[in-house]
N, C-alpha and C positions, 0 to 999 in steps of 0.2 A: 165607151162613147166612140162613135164612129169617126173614123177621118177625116170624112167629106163636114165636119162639120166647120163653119166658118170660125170659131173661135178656138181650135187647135190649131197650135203652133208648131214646129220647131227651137227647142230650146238651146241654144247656145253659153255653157259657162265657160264667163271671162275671168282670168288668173290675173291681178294688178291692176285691172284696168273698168274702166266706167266708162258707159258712152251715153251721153245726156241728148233730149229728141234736139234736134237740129244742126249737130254735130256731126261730122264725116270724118271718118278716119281710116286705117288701114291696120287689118288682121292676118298674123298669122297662125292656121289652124291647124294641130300637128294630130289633136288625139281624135281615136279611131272614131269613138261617139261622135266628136264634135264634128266629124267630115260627112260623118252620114247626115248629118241635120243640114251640113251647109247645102249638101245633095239635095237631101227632100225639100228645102225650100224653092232651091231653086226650079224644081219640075212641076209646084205650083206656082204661087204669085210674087217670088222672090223674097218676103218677106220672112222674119226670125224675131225671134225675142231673146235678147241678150239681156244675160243677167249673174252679176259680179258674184267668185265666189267669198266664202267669212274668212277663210284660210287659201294662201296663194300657197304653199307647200303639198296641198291637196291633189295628187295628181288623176286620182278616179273621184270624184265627187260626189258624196249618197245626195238625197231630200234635202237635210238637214244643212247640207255645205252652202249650199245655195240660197242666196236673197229673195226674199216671194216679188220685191219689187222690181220692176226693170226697163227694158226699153225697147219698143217695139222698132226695129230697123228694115231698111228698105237694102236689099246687095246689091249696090249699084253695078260692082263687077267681081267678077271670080279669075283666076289666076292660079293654075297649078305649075307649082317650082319642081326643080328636077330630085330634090332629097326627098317628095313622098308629098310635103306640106302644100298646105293653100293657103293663097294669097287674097282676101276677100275686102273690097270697098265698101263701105256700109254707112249710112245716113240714119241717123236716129229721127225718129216720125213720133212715137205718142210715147209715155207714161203707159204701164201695164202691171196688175198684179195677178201670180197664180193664183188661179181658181185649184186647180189639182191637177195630177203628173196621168198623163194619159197613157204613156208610155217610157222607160227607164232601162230597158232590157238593152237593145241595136243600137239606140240612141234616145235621149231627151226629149217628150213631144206632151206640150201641157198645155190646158185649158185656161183662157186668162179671162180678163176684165179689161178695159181700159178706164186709168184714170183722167177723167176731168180738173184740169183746173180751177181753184175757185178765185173771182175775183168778189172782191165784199166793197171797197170803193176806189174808183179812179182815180181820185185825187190823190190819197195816201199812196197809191204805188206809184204815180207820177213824182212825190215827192221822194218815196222810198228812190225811185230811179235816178233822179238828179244826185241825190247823197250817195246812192253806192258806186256812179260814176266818181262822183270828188273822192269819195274813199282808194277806187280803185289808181285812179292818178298820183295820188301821193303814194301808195304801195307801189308802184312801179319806181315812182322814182327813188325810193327807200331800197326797194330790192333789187333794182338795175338786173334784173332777169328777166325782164320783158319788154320789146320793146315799143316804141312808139309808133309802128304803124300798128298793134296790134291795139293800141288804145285806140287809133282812130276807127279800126273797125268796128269795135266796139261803141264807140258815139254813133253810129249810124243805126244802132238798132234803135228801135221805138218800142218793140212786142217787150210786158216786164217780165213774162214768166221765160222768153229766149234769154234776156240782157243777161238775166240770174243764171239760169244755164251757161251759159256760154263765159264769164265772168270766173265762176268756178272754175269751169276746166282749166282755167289759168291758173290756179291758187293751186302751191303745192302739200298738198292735203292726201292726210290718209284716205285709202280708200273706205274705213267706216265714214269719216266723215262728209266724203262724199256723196256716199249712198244715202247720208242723213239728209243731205240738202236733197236727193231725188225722190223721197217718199213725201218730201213736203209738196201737198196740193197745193195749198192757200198762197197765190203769188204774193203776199203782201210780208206774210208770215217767212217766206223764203226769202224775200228780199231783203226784209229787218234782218234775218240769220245768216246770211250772207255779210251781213255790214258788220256784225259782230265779230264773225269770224275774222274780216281784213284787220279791225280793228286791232283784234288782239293780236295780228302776226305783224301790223306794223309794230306793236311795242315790243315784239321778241326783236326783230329785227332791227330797232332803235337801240335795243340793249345792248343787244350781239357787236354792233358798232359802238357803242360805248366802249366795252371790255374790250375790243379791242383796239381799241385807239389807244386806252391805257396800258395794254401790254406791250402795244407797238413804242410807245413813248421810255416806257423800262426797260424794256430789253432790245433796244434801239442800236443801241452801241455793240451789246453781244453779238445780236441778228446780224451786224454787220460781220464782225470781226470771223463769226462763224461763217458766212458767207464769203468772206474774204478767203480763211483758211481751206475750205471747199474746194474754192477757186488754185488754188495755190497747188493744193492736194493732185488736182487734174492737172496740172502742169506739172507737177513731177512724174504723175503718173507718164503723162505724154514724151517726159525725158528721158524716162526709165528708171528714176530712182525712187526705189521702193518707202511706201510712206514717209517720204522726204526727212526732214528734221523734229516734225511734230512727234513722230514714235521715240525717236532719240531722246528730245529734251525729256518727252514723262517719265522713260525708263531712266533716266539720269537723276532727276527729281527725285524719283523714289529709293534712288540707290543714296542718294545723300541724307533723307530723310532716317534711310533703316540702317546706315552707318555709325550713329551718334557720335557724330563728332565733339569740338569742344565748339562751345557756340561762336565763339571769334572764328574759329575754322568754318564752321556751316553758314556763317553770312560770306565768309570771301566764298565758298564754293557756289552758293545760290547767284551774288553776283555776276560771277563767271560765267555761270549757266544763261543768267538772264542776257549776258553780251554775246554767247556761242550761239542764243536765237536771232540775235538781231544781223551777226556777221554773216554776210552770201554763204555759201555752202561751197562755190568754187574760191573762197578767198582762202591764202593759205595759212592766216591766222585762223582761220576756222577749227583744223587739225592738231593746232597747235594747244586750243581753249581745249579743244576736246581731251585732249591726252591727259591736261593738267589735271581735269576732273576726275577722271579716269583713274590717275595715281591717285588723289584724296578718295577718295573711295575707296578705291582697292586697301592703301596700308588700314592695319587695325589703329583701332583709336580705344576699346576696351574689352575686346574679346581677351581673355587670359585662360590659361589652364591652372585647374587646383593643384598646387605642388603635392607632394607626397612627404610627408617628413618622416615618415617610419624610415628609424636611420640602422635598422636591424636589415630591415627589408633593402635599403641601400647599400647596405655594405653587402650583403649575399650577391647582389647584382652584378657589383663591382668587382668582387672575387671570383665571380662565376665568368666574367668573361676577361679579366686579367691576373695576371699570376705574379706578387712581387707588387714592388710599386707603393710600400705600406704609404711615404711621408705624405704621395699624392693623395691617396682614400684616405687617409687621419686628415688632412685635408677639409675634405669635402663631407665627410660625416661631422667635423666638428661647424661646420656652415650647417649643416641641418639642424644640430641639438639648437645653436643660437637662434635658427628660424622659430625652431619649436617655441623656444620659451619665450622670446621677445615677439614673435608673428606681426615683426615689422624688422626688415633690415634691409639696406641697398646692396643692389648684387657686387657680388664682391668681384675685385675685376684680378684673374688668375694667368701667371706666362709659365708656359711647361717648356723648359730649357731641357734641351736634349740631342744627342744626335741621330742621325736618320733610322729609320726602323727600330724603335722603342714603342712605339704604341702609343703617342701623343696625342695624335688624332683620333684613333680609336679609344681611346679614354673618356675624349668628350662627350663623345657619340655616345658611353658609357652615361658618363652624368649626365647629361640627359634624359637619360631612359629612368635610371635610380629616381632621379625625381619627378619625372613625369612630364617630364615638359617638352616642346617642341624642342628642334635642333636644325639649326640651318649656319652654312659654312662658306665663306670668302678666301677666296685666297690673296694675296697679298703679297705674294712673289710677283718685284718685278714692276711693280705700280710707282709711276714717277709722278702722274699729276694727280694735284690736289685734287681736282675737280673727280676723283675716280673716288672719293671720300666723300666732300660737301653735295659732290652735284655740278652741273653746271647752270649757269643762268639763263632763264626762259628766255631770252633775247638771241641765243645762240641756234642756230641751224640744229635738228636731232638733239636736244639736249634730254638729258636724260638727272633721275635721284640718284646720287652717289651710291656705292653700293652696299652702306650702312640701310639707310631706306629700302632699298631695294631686296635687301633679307630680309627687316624687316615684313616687306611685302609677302614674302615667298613662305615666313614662318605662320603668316596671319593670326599671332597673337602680341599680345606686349610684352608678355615672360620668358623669350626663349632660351635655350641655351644658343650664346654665338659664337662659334668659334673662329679668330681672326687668323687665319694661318699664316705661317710663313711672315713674321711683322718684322725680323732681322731682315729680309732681304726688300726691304721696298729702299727706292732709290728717290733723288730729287733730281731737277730739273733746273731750267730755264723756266714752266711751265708750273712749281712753284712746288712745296716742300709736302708732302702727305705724312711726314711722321708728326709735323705740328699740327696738321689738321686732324690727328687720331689723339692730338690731347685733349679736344672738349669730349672727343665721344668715350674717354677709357679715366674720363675724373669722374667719381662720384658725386662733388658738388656742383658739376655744371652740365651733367650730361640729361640730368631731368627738363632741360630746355633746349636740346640741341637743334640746331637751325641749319640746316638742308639751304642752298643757292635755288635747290630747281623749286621743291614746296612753298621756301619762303613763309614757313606757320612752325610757331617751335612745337618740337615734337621730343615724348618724354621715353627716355631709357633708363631712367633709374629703376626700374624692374626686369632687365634684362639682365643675364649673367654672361661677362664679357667672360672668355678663355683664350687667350694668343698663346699662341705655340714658334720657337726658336731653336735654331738651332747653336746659333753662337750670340750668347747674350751680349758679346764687346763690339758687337753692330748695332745694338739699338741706343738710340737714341738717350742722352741722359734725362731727360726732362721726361721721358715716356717712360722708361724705365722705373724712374720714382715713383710713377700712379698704379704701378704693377708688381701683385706679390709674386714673388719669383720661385718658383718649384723646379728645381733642379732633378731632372732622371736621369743620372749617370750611365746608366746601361745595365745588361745582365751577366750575370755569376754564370759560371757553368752548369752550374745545378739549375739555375733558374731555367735556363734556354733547354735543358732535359727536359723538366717537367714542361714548357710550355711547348717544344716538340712533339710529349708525349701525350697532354693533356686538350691542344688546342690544333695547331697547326697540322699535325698527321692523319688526325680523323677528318680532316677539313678537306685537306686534299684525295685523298682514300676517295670520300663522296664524288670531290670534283671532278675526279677522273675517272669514275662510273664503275669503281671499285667496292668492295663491302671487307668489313675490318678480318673477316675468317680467309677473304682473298691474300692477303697483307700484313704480312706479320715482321715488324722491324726490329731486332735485336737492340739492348740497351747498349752494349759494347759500341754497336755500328754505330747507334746516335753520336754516342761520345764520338769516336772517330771524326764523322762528319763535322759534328759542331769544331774539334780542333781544328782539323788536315784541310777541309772543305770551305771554312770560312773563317774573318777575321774581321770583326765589326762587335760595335757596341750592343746594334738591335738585332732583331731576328729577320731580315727582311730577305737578305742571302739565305738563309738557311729555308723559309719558306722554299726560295727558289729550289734548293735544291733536292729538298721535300718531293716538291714537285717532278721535275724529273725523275728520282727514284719512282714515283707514283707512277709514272708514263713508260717508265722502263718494265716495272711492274706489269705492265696492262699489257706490253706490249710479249712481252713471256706465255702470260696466260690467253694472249687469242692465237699467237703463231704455234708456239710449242705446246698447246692443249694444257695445259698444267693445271691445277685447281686450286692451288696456292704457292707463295713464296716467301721462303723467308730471308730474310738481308740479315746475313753476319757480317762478322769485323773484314773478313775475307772475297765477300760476297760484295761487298759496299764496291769495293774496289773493281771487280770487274763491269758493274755498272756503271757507273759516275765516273766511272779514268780514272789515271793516276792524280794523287794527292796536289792540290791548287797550293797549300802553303806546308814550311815545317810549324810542327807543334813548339811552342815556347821560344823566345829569346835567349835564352841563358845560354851562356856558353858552355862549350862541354869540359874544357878544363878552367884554372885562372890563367888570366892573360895581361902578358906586360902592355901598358900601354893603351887600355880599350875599355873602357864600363860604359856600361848597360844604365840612358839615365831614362826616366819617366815624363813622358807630352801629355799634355792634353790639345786633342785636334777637334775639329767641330765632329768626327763620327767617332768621338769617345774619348778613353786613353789608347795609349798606345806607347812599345818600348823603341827606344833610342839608342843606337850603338855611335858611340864617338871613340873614334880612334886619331890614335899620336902618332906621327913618323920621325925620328930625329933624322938627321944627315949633315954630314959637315957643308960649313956655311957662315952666315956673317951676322946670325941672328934675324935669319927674316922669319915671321909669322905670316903663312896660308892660311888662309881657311877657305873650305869649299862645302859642296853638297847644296847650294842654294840657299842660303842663312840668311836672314833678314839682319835689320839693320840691331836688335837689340840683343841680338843672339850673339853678333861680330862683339859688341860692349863687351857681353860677359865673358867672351872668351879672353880678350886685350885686356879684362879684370885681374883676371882667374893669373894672364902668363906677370901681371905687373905684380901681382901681390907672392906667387914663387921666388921672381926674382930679390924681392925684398925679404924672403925667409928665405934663402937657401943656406946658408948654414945649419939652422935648426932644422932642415928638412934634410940635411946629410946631400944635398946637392955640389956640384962642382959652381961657385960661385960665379964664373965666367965661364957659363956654359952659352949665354947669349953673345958671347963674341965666336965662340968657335964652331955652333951648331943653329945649321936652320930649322924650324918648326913649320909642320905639317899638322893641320887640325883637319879632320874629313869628318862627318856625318852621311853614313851610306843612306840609301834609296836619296839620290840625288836630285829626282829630275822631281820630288817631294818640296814645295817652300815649308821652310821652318822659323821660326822665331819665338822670342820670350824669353824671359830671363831665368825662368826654372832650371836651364843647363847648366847655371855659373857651377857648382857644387861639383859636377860629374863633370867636366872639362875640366876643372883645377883636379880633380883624381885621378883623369890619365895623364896631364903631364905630367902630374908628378911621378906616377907609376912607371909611363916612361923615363923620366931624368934619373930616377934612383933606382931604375931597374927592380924595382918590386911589383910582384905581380898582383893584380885587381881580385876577392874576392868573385868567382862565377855566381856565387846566388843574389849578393848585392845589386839592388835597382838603387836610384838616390834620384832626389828632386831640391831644391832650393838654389833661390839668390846668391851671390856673393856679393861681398864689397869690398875695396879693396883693404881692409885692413882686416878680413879674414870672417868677419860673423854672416851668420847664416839668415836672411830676411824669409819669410812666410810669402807661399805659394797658393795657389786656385787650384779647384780641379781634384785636389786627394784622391776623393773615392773613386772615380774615372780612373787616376792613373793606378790608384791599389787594385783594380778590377783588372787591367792589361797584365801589373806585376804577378799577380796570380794565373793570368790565360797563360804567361811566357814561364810560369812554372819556377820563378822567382822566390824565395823562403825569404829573404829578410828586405826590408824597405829602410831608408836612411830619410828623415826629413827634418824641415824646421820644427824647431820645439814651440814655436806658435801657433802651429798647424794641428794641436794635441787634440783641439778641440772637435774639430774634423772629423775625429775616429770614430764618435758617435754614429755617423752617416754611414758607413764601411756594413754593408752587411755580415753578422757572425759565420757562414760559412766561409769568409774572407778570409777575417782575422785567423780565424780556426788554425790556417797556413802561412799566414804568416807572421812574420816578427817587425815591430816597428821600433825602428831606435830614433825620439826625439835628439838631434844637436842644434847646439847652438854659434857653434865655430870650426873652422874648415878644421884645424889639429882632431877633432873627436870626428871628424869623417873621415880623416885619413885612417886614424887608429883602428875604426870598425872595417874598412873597406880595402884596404891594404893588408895583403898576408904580412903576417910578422916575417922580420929580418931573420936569421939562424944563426 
């Protein structure tokens, strides 16, 4: 078909949009087709036929995409933008449907029809027209998206087949159903379908405000408070504090929730919480709610470890990392057989009396591992206020969980091992007594409740295994003392401190000082030497040390002098480590008038005691020196009252206290001593000096006197049987009530030496005095 023919168009498809005849709007037209039509239209009579396409995603359009109905428009004006596109004014003029596509190739250019409207009677769309006005005013005012000058525009038409057009274009309607209301001829037909249509979108729109009116009404108070939070949100943002307290409180929340506490505990904690959201965030009880939570949360409330009771597997443990020490590990292996078979018992609350460097601490740290359980450690040296135990009261500036709570914190279980170190040396105050506030937490019948000042919620340790560690048991407390089984570790043998030189401590250091065991080779001889010449202690703690420098002297051979190895003889020790720090043994080399050898116990073990007698003429005055405490002077003032009253039987000069002064000394001087263990060896060197007989040199001796001669029972045995054998001592002299004791005495002990039970000073003079000739 030709060009020139009056019923080819240019075709223009619209993407979204509808444009009904008497309509004016404004297009922009980007694609390439669509510019060539708006072109050719304009070089004829400015007119085009637009027409909507099925699919607005369509961006090349076939036949098919496009509506056969459409609308025949007038360009009022055209407008090219500076990005390529046009800008085109356009008035819709008639109704049109494709006849066929003239052209599809450069551009769109198709043969139409125009549609006629039909009217069938006047009246009915006059009536049609007055009802889709009233329709369309209550839709307005329903939908408040339209406003009121454009209803009065609308009152001004009169034409029904414009009213209807023009009506529509106001209804937000897809565009199928748009294009349904353009293919309607029949103006009466359109107008009734038009009414339907408002009809039905006032009742969505009636609904639509129903529902929500009743959402508004229910979540009225949310909407606020959401709204409110929002508000709040941007003001912290605006202050700089990061998602203010709202992140805080939920991650707090949920930490209380996944804590399980005991529910008395997680209502005060959820209260707390509920009061830390309502307090400012600058206030500084703010800090203070926050902390509290902060601790309930943090301690455990029932996390625990499963014990281990294989008491095979225990005792290997315990053996493998201490040497000796049987009473402690029978101990603790006889607590497991009981867990075993009972699988319910309160921890038993254990004091390792001992003096420094024994391994008292290192032991715990031991049962703990045997059994499997956490292990966490306080020290206790030193601690005068109570509040360093209970806690102090939330009312206080920084107050903090006593530091019971506060391992328990650190262990985060409820089973741990605890060990309370150092419980002899805590001190009291003004500020109030800590050894009574460690008696609810070390009783078994009362520590399943124990109650914390800062917590203020009782908290259970009856599943804890308490273990205190001491050095001098006659510092603790009596009432603490009774809640506490007492394990006494006197110290090590010679032999022990060998093997645990050879077995522990030498390979330990060798490593530590970047040495390997073929570098390092320490002769048995040398240890011995060391352990005698080098040191003089209960534990091994000195001898470590000195381990160690050998170890460094070592290292220091093998990078300067290139060597590839060393080995320490008896010989060798000496030109490394210096001359000898102590002599080996106490004993004297010959006997001596006037001087024995008695047996102490000090808090860093036993140890040997030399007392010597001076006579000198004089008027009977009694000295004593060397720093003597006050019970030590008793036994001596005993010892000289109860001679004076046997000297005859003792072959004395009867009135030797009128013609001779007395001299008592105790060397290493600037040493306090006390106790009554000396009365026995002070009443044997006076006498030894008064009757000029000399003191056996192997004789150690320990016991009370009284003044009418019997021997009372002393503390401490195995300690001082430990020193009498380091001083190379062969016979011991002690109370015959102390027999029982012996038991404690390690057999490499006894092996050397001899113990004579007595029971009155005459049988200690007769062992401990050389016979007369």
């Amino acid at each position: 078909m030709s060009e020139d023919n009056n019923n080819v168009i240019p075709l223009l498809p619209l993407r979204g949009l509808l444009v009904y005849p008497s309509m004016v709007m404004h297009l922009d037209v980007g694609r390439d087709k669509s510019v060539q039509a708006i072109e050719k239209a304009m070089v004829n009579d400015n007119r085009i036929l637009l027409s909507a396409q099925k699919e607005v995603n369509v961006d090349d359009p076939s036949l098919d995409d496009i509506y056969t109905i459409g609308t025949i428009a007038y360009i009022k004006q055209m407008l090219k933008l500076p990005n390529g596109t046009i800008r085109v004014l356009v008035e819709g003029e008639q109704r049109a449907r494709i006849v066929q596509y003239a052209q599809e190739e450069d551009m769109f250019e198709v043969e139409y029809e125009q549609v006629e409207e039909v009217h069938d009677n006047p009246n009915q769309e006059e009536a049609l027209m007055r009802s889709l006005l009233e329709q369309f005013e209550q839709y307005i005012k329903v939908s408040k998206k339209i406003s009121d000058e454009t209803l009065a525009s609308v009152k001004d038409i009169d034409v029904p087949g414009r009213l209807a057009d023009i009506v529509t274009s106001h209804l937000s309607l897809k565009i199928k159903d748009k294009q349904e209301v353009l293919e309607i001829s029949n103006v009466a037909q359109r107008l009734q379908h038009i009414i339907e249509i408002i009809g039905n979108e006032k009742e969505v729109l009636q609904l639509e405000k129903k529902i929500g009116q009743r959402v508004k009404t229910s979540m009225e108070r949310t909407q606020k408070e959401y709204y409110l939070r929002e508000q709040m949100k941007a003001i912290q943002k605006e202050l700089g504090e990061k998602d203010g307290k709202t992140g805080e409180i939920a991650e707090l929340k949920e930490k209380i929730e996944q804590a399980q506490m005991p529910e008395k505990v997680e209502q005060t904690a959820l209260k707390e919480l509920d009061r830390y959201e309502k307090v400012p965030q600058s206030s500084g009880e703010s800090s203070v709610i926050r902390n509290y939570i902060e601790w309930l949360v943090s301690i455990p409330w029932h996390e625990e470890t499963d014990d281990n009771l294989d008491v095979p597997h225990a005792e290997e443990i315990l053996n493998e990392d201490h040497y000796g020490l049987d009473k402690v590990k029978e101990r603790i292996l006889e607590y497991l057989a009981v867990q075993q078979l009972t699988q319910s018992i309160k921890g038993p609350i254990l004091c390792l009396v001992g003096p420094p460097g024994v391994g008292k601490t290192s032991l715990v740290r031991s049962i703990a591992r045997s059994l499997n359980r956490e292990y966490v450690r306080s020290s206790l040296g030193g601690v005068r206020d109570e509040a360093e135990i209970r806690g102090h009261r939330r009312t206080y500036i920084g107050a903090m969980p006593g530091r019971i709570i506060q391992g328990m914190k650190r262990a985060g279980t409820v089973n741990p091992v605890f060990l309370l170190d150092e419980i002899d040396k805590m001190a009291s105050d003004f500020r109030g007594d800590p050894s009574s506030a460690m008696l609810e937490v070390l009783d078994p019948e009362q520590n399943s409740s124990f109650s914390d000042h800062y917590i203020e919620e009782n908290y259970d340790l009856s599943n804890v295994m308490f273990v205190a560690t001491a050095n001098n048991m006659q510092t603790i407390p009596g009432p603490l003392l009774d809640r506490m089984e007492v394990i006494s570790i006197a110290g090590y043998t010679e032999l022990e401190k060998l093997h645990i030189a050879k077995e522990h401590l030498l390979p330990k250091q060798i490593k530590e000082n970047g040495l390997n065991k073929n570098q390092l080779q320490v002769r048995e001889e040398a240890l011995y030497k060391l352990i005698r010449r080098y040191t003089r202690e209960a534990g091994v703690r000195n001898m470590e040390r000195q381990l160690a420098a050998l170890c460094r002297k070592a290292a220091k051979i093998i990078v300067s002098e290139g060597k590839k190895k060393v080995v320490v003889t008896d010989k060798k020790l000496e030109e490394m480590l210096g001359a000898p720090l102590f002599r080996y043994g106490q004993a004297e080399a010959e006997d001596q008038i006037g001087t024995a050898t008695g047996l102490a116990y000090t808090s860093a073990g036993g140890d040997t005691l030399s007392i010597e007698v001076s006579l000198y003429p004089g008027k009977g005055k009694l000295t004593l020196t060397g720093k003597l405490g006050d019970v030590m002077k008793e036994s001596a003032q005993a010892a000289f009252s109860y001679i004076r009253s046997r000297a005859e039987e003792l072959k004395i000069d009867p009135d030797f206290h009128q013609n001779l002064d007395i001299h008592i000394h105790v060397p290493e001087g600037a040493t306090p001593k006390d106790g009554p263990s000396a009365g026995i060896t002070m009443a044997t060197a006076l006498v030894s000096a008064l009757s000029g007989r000399p003191v056996r040199k192997e004789v150690g001796m320990t016991g009370e006197i009284t003044l009418r001669g019997r021997v009372l029972p002393i503390g401490g045995l195995k300690e001082k049987s430990l020193s009498a054998h380091r001083a190379g001592l062969t016979t011991i002299i002690m109370p015959a009530e102390n027999e029982k004791d012996l038991e404690d005495i390690p057999d490499s002990v006894k092996e050397g030496l001899t113990f004579i039970p007595v029971r009155h000073l005459d049988e200690v003079l007769d062992r401990a005095l050389v016979e007369e000739k």
